[in-house]
Short mmCIF file of the C-alpha atoms (twelve columns), coordinates in Angstrom:
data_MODEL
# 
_entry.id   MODEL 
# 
loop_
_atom_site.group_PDB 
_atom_site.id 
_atom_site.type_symbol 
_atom_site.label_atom_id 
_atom_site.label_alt_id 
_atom_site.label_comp_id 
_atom_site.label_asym_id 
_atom_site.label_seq_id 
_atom_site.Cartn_x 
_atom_site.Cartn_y 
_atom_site.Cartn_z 
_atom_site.pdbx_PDB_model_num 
ATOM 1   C CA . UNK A 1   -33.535 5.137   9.717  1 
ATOM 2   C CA . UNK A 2   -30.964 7.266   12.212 1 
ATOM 3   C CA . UNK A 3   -31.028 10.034  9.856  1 
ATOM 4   C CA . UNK A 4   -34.579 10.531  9.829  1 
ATOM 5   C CA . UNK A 5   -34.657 10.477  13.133 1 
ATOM 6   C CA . UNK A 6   -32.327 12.782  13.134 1 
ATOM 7   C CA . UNK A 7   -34.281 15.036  10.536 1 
ATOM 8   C CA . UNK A 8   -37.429 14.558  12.590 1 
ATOM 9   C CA . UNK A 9   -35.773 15.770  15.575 1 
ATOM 10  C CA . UNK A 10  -34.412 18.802  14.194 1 
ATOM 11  C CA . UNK A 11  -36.840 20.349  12.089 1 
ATOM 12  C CA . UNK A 12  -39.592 19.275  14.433 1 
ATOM 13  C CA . UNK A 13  -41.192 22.157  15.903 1 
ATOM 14  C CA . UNK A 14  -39.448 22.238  19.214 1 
ATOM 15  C CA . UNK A 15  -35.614 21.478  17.804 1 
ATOM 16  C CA . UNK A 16  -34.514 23.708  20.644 1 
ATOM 17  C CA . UNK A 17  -35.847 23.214  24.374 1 
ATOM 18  C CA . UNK A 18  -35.089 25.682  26.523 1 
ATOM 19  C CA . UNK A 19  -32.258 27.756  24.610 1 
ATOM 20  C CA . UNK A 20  -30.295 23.661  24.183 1 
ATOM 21  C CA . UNK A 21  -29.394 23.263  20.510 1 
ATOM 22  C CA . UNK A 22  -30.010 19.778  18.968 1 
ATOM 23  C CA . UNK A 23  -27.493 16.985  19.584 1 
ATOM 24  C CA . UNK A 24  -25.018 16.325  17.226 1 
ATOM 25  C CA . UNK A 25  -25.821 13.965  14.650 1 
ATOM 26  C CA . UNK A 26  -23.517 11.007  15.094 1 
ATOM 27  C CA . UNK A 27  -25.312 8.796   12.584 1 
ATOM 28  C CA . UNK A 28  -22.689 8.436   9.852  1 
ATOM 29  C CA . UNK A 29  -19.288 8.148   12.382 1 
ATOM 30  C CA . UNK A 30  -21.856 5.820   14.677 1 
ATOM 31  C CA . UNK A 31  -22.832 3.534   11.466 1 
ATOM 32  C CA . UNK A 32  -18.969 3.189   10.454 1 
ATOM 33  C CA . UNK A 33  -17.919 1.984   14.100 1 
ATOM 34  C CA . UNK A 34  -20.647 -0.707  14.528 1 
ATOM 35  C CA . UNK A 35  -19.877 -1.768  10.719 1 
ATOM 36  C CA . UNK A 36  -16.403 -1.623  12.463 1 
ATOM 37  C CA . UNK A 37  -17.073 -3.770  15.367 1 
ATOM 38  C CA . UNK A 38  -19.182 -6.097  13.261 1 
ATOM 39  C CA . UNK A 39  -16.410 -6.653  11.419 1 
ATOM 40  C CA . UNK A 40  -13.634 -6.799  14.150 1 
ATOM 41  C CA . UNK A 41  -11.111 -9.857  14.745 1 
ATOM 42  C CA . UNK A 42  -11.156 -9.675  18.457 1 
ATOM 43  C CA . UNK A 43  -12.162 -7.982  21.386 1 
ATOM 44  C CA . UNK A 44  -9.075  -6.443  21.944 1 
ATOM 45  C CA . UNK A 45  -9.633  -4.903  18.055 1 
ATOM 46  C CA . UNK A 46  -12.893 -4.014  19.178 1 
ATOM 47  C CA . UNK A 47  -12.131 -2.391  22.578 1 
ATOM 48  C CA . UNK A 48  -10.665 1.162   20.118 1 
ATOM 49  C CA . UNK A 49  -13.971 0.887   18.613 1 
ATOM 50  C CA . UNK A 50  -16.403 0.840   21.314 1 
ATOM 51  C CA . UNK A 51  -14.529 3.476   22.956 1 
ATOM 52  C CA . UNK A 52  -15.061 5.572   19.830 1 
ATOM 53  C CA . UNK A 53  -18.772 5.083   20.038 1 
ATOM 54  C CA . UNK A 54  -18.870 6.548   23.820 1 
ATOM 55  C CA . UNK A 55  -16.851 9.477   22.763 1 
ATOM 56  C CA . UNK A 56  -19.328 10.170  19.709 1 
ATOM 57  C CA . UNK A 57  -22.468 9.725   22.954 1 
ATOM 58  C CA . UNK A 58  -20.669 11.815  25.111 1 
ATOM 59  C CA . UNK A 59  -20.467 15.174  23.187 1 
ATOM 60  C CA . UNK A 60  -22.992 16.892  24.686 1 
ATOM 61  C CA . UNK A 61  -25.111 19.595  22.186 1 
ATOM 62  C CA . UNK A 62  -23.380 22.431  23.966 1 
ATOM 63  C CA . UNK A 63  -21.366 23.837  26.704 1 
ATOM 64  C CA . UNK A 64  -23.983 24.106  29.616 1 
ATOM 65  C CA . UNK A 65  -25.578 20.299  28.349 1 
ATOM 66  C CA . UNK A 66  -21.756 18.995  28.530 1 
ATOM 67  C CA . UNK A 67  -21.518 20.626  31.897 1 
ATOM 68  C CA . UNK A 68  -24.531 19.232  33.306 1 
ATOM 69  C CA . UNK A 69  -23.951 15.475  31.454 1 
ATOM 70  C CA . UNK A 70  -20.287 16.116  33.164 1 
ATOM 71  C CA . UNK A 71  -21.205 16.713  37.000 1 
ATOM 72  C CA . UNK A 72  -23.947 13.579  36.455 1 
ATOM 73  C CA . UNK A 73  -21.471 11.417  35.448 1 
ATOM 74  C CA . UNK A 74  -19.276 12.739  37.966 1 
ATOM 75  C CA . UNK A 75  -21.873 12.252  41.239 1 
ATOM 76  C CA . UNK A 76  -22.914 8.532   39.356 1 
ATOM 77  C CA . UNK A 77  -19.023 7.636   39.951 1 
ATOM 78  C CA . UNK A 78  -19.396 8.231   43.347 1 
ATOM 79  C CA . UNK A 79  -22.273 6.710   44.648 1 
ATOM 80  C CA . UNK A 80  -24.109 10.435  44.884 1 
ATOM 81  C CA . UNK A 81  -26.886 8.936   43.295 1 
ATOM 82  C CA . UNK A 82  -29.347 11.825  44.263 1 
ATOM 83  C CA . UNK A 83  -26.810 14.458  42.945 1 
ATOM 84  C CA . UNK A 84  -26.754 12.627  39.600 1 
ATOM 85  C CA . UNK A 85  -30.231 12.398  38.962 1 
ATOM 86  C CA . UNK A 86  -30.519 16.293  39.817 1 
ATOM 87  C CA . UNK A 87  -27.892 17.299  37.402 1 
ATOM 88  C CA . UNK A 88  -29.291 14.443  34.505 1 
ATOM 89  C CA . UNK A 89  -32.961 15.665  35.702 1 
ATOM 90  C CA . UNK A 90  -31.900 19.160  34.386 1 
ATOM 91  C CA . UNK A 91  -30.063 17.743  31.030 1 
ATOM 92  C CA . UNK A 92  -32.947 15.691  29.881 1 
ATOM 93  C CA . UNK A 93  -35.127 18.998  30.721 1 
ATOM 94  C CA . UNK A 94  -32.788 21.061  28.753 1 
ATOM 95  C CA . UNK A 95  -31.653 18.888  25.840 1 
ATOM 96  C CA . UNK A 96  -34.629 16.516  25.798 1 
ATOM 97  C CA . UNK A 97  -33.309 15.490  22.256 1 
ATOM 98  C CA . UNK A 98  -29.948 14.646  23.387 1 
ATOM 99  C CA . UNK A 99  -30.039 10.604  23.867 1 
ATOM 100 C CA . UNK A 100 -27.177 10.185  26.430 1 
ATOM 101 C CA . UNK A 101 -28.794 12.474  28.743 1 
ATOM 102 C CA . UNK A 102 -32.151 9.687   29.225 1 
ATOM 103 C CA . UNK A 103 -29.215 6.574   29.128 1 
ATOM 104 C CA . UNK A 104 -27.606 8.083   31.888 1 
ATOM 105 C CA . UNK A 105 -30.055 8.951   33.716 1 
ATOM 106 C CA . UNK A 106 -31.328 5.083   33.362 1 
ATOM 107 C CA . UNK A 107 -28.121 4.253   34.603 1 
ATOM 108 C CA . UNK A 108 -28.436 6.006   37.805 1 
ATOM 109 C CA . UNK A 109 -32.015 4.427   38.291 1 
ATOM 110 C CA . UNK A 110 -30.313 0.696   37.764 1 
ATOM 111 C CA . UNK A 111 -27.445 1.817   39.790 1 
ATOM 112 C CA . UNK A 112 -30.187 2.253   42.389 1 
ATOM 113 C CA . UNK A 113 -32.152 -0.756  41.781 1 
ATOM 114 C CA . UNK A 114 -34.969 1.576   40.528 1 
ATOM 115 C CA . UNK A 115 -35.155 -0.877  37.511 1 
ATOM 116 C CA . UNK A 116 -38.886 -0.171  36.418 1 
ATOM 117 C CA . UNK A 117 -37.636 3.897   36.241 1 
ATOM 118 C CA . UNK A 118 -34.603 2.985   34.160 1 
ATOM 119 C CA . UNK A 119 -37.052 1.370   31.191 1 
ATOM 120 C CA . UNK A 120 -38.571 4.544   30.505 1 
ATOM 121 C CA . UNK A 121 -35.523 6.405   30.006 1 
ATOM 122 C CA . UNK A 122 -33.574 3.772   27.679 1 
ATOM 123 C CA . UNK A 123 -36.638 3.260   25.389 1 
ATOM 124 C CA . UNK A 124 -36.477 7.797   25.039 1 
ATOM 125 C CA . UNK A 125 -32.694 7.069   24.817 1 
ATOM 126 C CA . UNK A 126 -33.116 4.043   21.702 1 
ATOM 127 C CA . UNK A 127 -35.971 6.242   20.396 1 
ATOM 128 C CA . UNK A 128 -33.692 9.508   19.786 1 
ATOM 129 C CA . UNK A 129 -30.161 6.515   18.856 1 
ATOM 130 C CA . UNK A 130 -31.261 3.105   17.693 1 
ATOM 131 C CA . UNK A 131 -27.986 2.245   17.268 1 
ATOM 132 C CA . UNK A 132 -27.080 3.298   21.075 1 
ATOM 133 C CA . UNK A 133 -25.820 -0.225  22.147 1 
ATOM 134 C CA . UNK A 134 -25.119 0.389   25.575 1 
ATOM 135 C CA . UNK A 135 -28.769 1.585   26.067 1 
ATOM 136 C CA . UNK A 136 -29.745 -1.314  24.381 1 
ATOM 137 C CA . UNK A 137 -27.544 -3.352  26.671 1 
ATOM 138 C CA . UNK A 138 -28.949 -1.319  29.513 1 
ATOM 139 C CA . UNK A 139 -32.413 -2.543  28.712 1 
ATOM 140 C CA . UNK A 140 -31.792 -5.675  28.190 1 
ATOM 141 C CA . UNK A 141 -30.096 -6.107  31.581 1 
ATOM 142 C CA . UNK A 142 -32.628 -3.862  33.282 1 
ATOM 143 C CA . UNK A 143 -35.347 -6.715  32.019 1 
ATOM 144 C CA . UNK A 144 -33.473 -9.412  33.168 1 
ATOM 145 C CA . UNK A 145 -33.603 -7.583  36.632 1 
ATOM 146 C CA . UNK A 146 -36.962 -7.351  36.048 1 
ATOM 147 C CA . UNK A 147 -37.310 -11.261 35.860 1 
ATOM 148 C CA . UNK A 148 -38.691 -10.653 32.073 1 
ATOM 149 C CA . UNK A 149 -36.128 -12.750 30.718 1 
ATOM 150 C CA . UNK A 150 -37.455 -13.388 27.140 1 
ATOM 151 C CA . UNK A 151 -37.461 -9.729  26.778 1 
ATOM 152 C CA . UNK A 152 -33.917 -8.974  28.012 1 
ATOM 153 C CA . UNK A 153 -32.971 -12.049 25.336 1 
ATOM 154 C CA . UNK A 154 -34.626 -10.209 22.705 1 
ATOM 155 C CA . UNK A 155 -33.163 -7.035  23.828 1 
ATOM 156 C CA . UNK A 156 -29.614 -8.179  24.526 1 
ATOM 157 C CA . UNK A 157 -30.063 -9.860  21.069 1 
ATOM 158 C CA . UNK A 158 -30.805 -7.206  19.326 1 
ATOM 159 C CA . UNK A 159 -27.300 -5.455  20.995 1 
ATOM 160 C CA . UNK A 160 -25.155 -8.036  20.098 1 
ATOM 161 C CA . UNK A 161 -26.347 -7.692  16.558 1 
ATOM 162 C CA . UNK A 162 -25.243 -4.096  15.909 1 
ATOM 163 C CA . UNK A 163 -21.790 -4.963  18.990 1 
ATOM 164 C CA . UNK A 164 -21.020 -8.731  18.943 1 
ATOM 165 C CA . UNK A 165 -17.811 -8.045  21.160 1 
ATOM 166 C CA . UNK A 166 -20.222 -6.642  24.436 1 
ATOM 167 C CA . UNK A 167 -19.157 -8.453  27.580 1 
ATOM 168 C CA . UNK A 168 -22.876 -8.784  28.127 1 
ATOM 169 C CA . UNK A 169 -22.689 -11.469 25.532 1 
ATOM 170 C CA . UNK A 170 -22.058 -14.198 28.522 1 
ATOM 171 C CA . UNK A 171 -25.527 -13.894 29.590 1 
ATOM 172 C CA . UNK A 172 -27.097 -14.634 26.226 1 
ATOM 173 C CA . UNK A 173 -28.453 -18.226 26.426 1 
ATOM 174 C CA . UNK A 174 -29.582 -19.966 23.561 1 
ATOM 175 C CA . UNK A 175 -33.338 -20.465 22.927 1 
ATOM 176 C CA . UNK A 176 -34.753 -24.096 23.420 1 
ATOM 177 C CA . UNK A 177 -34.033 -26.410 20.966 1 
ATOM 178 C CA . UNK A 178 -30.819 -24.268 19.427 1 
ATOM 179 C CA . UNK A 179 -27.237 -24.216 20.398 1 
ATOM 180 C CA . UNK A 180 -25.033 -20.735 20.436 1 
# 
């Protein structure tokens, strides 16, 4: 399924927005590091892995998108929320198929407590990735804030399937009538 989506974004008519080539396709590397974590002892074992996963989401398409992904990140990590959501404003504008661009960008809005404006961007974000796990993660939390509980189950469910070693697991609770 990844790789479709990743042949629908780039030979869709608009693979390039605004002079930003299409995001690297991280399918195959992404698909061996969740069979990976699947697969892994321990969190500790898994810890290598899941950093590999945010390396593969944090290569920007190109220079300028890396730049602008970059100072987002940057501003996020110090509280300059409105500074991060201009810079990640502009990515998502340039590189609208570039996934980490919309989960960072929901990131900001949760940082903020803006949780109904985070949604948006993490569905665009699991639309482009499926297999993004911390945007899955993201939403499922972001429901939970949201007081739509059965959703942020399903959600966080659905993240501990492809990660089982995601600290987020502690707020899984077990569905009536079935122990963890």
């Amino acid at each position: 399924m990844w790789k479709t989506i990743a042949v629908v974004c780039g030979l869709g008519g608009a693979a390039w927005a605004d002079g930003c080539p299409v995001a690297p396709d991280v399918t195959q590397d992404q698909t061996a590091v969740l069979e990976g974590l699947q697969a892994a002892p321990n969190y500790t074992a898994a810890r290598g892995l899941t950093a590999r996963l945010w390396e593969l989401w944090l290569e920007a398409p190109d220079e300028a998108s890396q730049r602008m992904l970059d100072e987002g990140m940057a501003a996020q990590r110090t509280a300059n929320y409105e500074a991060a959501e201009a810079r990640l404003n502009a990515l998502v504008g340039y590189c609208p198929f570039y996934a980490e661009g919309y989960n960072q960008r929901a990131f900001v809005a949760y940082l903020r407590g803006d949780y109904l404006a985070a949604l948006p961007d993490l569905d665009a974000a699991l639309e482009i990735n499926p297999g993004h796990v911390a945007a899955l993660a993201g939403k499922a939390l972001t429901l939970m804030k949201l007081g739509r509980e059965a959703e942020g189950q399903q959600a966080l469910r659905g993240a501990l399937a492809l990660n089982p070693w995601l600290p987020e697991r502690g707020l899984l609770t077990s569905p009536e009538g079935e122990d963890l």
